[in-house]
C-alpha positions as CSV (number, residue, x, y, z in Angstrom):
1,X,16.4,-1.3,-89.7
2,X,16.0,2.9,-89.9
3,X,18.7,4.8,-88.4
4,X,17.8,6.1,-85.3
5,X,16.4,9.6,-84.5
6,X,16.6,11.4,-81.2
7,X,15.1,14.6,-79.5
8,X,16.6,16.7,-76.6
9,X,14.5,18.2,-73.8
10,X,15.0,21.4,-72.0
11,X,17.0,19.2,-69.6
12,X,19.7,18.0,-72.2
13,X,18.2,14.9,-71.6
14,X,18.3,12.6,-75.1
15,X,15.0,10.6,-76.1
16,X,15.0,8.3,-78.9
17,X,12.5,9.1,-81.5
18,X,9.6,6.8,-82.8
19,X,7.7,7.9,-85.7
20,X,4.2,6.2,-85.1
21,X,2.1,6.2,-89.0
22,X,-1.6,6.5,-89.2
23,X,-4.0,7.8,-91.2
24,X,-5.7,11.7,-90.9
25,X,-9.3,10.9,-90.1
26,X,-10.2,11.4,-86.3
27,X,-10.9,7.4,-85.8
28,X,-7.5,6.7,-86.5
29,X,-6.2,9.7,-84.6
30,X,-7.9,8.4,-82.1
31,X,-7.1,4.9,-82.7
32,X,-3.4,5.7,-83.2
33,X,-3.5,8.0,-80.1
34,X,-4.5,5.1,-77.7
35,X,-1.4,2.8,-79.0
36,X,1.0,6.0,-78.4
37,X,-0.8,6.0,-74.7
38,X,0.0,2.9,-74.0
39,X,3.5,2.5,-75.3
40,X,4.0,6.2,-73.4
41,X,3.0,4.3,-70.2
42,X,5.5,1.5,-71.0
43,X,8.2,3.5,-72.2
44,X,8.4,7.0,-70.5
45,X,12.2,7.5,-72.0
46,X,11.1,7.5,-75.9
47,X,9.3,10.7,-77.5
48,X,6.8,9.5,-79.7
49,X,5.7,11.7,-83.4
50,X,2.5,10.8,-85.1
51,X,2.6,10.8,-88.6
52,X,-0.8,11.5,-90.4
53,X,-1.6,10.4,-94.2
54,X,-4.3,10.0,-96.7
55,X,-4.7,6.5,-97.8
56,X,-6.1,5.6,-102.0
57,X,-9.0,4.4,-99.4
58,X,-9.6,8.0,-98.0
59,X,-9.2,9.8,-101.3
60,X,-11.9,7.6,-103.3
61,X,-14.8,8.3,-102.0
62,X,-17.3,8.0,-105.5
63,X,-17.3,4.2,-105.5
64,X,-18.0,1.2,-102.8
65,X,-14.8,-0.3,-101.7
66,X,-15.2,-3.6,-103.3
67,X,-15.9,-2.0,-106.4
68,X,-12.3,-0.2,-106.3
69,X,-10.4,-3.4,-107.2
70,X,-7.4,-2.4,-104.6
71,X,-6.2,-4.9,-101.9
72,X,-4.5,-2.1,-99.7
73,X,-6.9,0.3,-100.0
74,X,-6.4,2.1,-96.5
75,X,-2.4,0.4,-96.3
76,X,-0.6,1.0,-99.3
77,X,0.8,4.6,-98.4
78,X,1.5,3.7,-94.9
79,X,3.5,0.6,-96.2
80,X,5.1,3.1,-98.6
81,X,6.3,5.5,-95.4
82,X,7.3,2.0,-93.6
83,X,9.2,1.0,-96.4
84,X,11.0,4.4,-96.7
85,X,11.6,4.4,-93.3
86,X,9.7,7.4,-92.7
87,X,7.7,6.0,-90.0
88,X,8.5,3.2,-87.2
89,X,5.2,1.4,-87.1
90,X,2.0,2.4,-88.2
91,X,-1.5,1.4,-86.5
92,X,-4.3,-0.3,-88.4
93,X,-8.0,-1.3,-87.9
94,X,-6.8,-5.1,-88.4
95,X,-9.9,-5.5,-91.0
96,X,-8.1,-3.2,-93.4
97,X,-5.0,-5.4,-93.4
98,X,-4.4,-8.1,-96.3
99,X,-4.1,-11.6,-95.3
100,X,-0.6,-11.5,-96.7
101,X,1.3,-8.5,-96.6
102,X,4.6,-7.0,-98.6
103,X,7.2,-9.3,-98.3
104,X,9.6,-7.5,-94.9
105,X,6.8,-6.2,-93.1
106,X,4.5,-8.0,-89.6
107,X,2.0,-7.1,-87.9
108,X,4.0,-7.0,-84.5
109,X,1.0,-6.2,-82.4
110,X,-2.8,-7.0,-82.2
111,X,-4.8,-5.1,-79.3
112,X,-7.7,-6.7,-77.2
113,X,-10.4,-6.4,-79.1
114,X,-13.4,-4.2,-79.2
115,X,-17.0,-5.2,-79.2
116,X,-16.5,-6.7,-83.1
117,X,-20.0,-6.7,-84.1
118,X,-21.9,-4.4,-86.3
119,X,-24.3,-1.8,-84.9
120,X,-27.5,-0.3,-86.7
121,X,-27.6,3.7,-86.3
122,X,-31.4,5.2,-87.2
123,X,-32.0,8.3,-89.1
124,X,-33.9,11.1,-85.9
125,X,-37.1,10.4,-87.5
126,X,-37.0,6.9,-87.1
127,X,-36.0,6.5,-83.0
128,X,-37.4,3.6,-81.4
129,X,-37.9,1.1,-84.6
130,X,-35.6,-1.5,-85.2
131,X,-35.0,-3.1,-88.8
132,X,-37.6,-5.8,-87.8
133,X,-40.3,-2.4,-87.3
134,X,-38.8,-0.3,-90.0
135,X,-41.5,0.2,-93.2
136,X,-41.2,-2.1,-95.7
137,X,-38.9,-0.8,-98.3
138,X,-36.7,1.4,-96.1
139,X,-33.5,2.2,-97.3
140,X,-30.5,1.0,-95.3
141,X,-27.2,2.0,-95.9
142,X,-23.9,0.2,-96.3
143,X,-20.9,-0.5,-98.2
144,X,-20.0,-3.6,-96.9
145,X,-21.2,-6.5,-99.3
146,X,-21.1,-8.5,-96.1
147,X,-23.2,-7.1,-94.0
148,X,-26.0,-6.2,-97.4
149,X,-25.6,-10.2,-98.0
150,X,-26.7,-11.5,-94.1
151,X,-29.4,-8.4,-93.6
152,X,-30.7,-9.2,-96.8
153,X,-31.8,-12.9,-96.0
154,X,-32.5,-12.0,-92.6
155,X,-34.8,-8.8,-93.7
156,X,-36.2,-9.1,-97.0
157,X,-38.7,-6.2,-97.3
158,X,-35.4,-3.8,-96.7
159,X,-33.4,-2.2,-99.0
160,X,-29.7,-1.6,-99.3
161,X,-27.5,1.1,-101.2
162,X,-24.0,2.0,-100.8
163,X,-22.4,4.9,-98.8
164,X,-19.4,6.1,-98.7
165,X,-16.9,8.0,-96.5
166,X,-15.3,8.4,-93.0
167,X,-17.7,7.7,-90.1
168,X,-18.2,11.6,-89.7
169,X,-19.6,12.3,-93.6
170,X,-21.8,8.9,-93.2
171,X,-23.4,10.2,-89.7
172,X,-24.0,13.6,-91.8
173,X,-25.7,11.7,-94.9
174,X,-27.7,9.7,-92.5
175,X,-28.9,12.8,-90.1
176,X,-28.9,15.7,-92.8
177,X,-30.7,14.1,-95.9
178,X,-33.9,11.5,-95.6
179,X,-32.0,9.5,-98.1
180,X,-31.7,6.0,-95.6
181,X,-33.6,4.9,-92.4
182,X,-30.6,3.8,-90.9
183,X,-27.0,2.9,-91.1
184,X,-25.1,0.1,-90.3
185,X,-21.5,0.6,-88.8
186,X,-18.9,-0.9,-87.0
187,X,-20.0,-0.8,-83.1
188,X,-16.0,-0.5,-82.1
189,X,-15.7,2.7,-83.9
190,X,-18.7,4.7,-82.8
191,X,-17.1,3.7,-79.2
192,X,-13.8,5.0,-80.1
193,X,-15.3,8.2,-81.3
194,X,-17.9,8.4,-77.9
195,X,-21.0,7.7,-80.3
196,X,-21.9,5.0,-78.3
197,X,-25.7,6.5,-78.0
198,X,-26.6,7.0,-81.4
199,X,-26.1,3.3,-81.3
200,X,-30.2,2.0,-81.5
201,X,-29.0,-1.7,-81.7
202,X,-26.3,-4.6,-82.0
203,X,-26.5,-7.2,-84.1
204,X,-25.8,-10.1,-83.0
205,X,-24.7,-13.2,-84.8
206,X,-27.6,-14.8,-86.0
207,X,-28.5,-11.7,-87.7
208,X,-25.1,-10.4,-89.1
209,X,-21.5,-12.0,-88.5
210,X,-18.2,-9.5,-88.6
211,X,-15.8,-8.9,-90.9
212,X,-12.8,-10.6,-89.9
213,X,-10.2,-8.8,-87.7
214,X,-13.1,-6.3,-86.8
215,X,-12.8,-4.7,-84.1
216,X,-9.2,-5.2,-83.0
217,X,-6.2,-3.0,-83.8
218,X,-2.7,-3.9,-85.6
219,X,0.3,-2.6,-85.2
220,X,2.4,-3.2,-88.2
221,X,6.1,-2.6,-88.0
222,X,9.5,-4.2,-90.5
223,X,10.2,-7.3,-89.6
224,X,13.5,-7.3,-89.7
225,X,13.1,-4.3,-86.9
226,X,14.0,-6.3,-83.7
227,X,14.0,-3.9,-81.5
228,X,10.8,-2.7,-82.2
229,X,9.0,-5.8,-82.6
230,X,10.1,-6.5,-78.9
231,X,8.8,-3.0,-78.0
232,X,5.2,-3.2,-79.5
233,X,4.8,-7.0,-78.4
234,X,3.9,-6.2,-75.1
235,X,0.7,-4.8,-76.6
236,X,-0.8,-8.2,-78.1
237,X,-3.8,-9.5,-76.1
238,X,-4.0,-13.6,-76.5
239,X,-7.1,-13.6,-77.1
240,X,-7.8,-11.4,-79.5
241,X,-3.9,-12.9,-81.2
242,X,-5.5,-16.1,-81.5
243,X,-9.4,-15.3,-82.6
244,X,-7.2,-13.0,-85.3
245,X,-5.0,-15.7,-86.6
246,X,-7.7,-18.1,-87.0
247,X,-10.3,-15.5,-88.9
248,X,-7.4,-14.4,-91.0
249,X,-6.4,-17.9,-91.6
250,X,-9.8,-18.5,-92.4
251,X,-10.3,-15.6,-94.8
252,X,-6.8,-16.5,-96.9
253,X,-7.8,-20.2,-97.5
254,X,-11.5,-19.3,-99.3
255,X,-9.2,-16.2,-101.2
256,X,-11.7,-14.0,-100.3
257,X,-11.8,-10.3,-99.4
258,X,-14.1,-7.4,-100.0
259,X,-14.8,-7.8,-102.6
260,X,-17.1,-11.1,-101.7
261,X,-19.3,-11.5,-98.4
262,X,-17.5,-13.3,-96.0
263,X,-18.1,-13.4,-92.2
264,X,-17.2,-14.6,-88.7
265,X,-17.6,-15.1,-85.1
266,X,-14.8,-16.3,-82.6
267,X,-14.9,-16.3,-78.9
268,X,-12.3,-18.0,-76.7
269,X,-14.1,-19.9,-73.5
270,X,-12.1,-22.7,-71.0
271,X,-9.3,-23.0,-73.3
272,X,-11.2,-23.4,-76.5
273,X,-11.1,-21.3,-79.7
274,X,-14.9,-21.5,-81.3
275,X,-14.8,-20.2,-85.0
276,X,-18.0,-19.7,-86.8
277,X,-17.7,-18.8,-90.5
278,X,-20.0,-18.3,-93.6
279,X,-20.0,-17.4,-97.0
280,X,-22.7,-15.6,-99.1
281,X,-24.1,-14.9,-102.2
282,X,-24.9,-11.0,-103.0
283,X,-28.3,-11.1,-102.7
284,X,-27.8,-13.3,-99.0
285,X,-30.3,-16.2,-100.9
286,X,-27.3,-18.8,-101.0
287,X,-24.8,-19.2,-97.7
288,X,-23.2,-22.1,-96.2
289,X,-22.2,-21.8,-92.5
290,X,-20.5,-24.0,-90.0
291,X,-18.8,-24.2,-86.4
292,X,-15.4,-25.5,-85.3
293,X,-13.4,-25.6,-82.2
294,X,-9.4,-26.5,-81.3
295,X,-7.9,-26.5,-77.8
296,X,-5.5,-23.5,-77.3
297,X,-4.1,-25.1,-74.2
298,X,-0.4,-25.1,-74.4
299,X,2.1,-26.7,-72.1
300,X,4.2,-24.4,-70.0
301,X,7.6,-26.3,-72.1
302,X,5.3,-24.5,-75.2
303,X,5.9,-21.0,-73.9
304,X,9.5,-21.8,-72.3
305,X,10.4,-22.2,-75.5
306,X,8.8,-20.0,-77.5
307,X,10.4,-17.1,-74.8
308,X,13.7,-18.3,-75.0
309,X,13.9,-18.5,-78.7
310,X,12.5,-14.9,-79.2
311,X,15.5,-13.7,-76.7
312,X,18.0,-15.3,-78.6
313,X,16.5,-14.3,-82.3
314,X,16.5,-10.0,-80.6
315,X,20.1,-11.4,-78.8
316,X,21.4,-12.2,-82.9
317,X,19.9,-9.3,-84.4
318,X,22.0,-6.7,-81.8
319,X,24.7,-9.1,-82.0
320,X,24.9,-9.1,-85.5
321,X,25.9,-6.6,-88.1
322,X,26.8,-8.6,-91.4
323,X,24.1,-8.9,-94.1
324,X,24.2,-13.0,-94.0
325,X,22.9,-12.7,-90.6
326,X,20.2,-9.9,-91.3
327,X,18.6,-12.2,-94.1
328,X,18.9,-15.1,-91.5
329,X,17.0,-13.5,-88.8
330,X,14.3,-12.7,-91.9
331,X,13.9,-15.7,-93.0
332,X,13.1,-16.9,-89.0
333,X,10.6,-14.2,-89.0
334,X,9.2,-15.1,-92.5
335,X,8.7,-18.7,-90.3
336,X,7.1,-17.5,-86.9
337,X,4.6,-15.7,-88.5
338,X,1.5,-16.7,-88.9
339,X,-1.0,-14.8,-91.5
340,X,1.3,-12.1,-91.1
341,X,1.1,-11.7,-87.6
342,X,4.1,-12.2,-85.2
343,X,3.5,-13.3,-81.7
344,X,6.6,-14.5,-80.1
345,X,5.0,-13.7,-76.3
346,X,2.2,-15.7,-77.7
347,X,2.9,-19.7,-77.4
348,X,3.3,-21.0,-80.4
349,X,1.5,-24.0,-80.1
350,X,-1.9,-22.3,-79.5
351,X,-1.2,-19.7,-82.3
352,X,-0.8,-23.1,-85.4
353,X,-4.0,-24.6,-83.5
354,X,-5.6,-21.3,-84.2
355,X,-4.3,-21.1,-87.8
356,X,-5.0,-25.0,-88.4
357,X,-9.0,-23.9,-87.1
358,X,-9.1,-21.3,-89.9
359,X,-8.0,-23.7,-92.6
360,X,-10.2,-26.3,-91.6
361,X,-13.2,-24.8,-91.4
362,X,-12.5,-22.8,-94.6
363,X,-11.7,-26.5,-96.7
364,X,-15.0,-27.6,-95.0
365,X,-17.0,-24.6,-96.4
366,X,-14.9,-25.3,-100.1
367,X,-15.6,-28.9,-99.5
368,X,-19.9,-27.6,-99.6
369,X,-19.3,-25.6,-102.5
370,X,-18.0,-21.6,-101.4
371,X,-15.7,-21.3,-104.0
372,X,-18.7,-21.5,-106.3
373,X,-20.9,-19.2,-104.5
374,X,-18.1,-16.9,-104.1
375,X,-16.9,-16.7,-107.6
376,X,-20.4,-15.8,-108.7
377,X,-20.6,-13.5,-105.8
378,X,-17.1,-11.5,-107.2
379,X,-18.3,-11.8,-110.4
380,X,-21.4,-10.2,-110.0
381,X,-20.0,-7.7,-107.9
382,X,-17.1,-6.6,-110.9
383,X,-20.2,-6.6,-113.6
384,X,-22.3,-4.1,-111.2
């Protein structure tokens, strides 16, 4: 754990300092400034720093992302200031996050989600079409092999090229140049930003499935940071814990990533977790898709337990000052997690349906042949 840092007000009052990590573009500002809000409300007592950073992810901005060949492309540094202890926690658009991270570090927090899905934002000269109206060969722009893959099949006499940059540069291409008809962006972040009206449409599943974890923030800390893991855990939403865990869960058993289209669709409803997922090839002409649900009702035992065994492990960890027992109280973490996310307020029970949901309906999609289309797919994608 980081030595502690404190501040002094003009009172002489002491606040202990957490350094909050982010990186320097105005969505995450924003992003990481609605986390700080929250834990501000929750704990008035603690002064709160952000840190800002460029990411390998913000700094390349010549080639798509899955052409980059980096895992933690908008991570890596942050991890770095983590590691150093330079920074407390650091805040994440949960999409950016690996499915398995550097060994000592959780995702202690995952924030109700936004609306996931992807949005379509027209260039002026195009308002009131829609990519069904648009003229045939319009260019649309994206970066996201994913979403090229589904709006390929689903609109054939479109075309798609990459673009790159934060969601301020792409806006500027899009408006400033007559180089695309339209965009296609994350809905959640032109919300964040207060964009929501150069929004022209959603897309809804049947046209394009999200990336998983899109939509939702993370809050990743050091595991072996008890203290504040138990601070930022009062941020998880359940639903959004679970949907998370099972699209992540999902996402590691087909070893998939960027650089291959892979997409979802979750939704919680009566105590059931439905999980849609799909792979596809890069030109969208090959896919597999299918549908499963688990019950995410726990018993109330489920979360006694769960509650009482997350007091004792924080009870230990202040108790305990020996290295034997800091590696013990690792290795419990290394077991609670699940896809790198720690949800001890969550019950545990629900969270390894979730994960099982994931892992199922990835083996079914394997058991149909998506670890053939995807190979081709990554292949393909390295030769471009």
């Amino acid at each position: 754990m980081s030595e502690e840092t404190s501040s002094q007000d003009g009172n002489g009052k002491v606040s202990r300092v957490i350094r909050i990590g982010t990186r320097k573009s105005q969505l995450a500002r924003i992003q990481t400034d609605s986390v700080a809000d929250k834990l501000k409300e929750l704990y008035p007592d603690f002064h709160l720093e952000i840190v800002a950073m460029s990411t390998t992810g913000d700094m390349i901005l010549d080639r798509a992302l899955s052409k980059i060949g980096e895992k933690s492309l908008f991570t890596k540094e942050l991890e770095n200031a983590l590691e150093r202890n330079e920074v407390d926690l650091v805040v994440h658009s949960l999409k950016d996050l690996p499915t398995s991270l550097p060994a000592g570090f959780t995702i202690g927090a995952v924030l109700k989600r936004e609306n996931p899905h992807d949005a379509v934002v027209l260039h002026p000269s195009k308002t009131g079409k829609t990519l069904d109206t648009l003229p045939e060969k319009s260019v649309i722009g994206t970066s996201s092999l994913r979403r090229a893959a589904q709006l390929k099949k689903r609109f054939p006499h479109l075309e798609f090229k990459d673009i790159r940059g934060n969601l301020n540069t792409r806006l500027k291409k899009l408006d400033e140049k007559d180089d695309f008809a339209a965009i296609i962006l994350a809905a959640a972040g032109l919300k964040r930003m207060g964009w929501e009206n150069r929004i022209s449409m959603i897309l809804e599943p049947e046209d394009c499935m999200y990336a998983v974890g899109q939509g939702a923030l993370a809050v990743e800390v050091r595991a072996r940071d008890a203290d504040i893991l138990e601070m930022v855990s009062v941020l998880h939403d359940p639903d959004t814990v679970l949907r998370c865990i099972a699209e992540r869960a999902f996402l590691k058993q087909l070893e998939g990533g960027c650089s291959v289209p892979v997409a979802v669709h979750t939704k919680v409803k009566e105590s059931q977790l439905y999980m849609t997922g799909a792979v596809y090839s890069l030109d969208g002409s090959q896919s597999i898709k299918e549908t499963m649900q688990t019950s995410i009702a726990p018993g109330d035992e489920v979360s006694v337990k769960v509650l009482l065994f997350f007091q004792m492990s924080i009870l230990r960890f202040n108790l305990s000052t020996d290295v034997h027992s800091q590696q013990s109280l690792e290795r419990v973490d290394e077991q609670v997690q699940r896809v790198g996310v720690t949800a001890m307020k969550v019950p545990a029970e629900a969270q390894d349906a979730a994960e099982r949901l994931g892992i199922k309906l990835a083996d079914l999609l394997l058991s149909k042949g998506a670890k053939e289309i995807l190979t081709v797919a990554r292949q393909l994608n390295d030769a471009r």
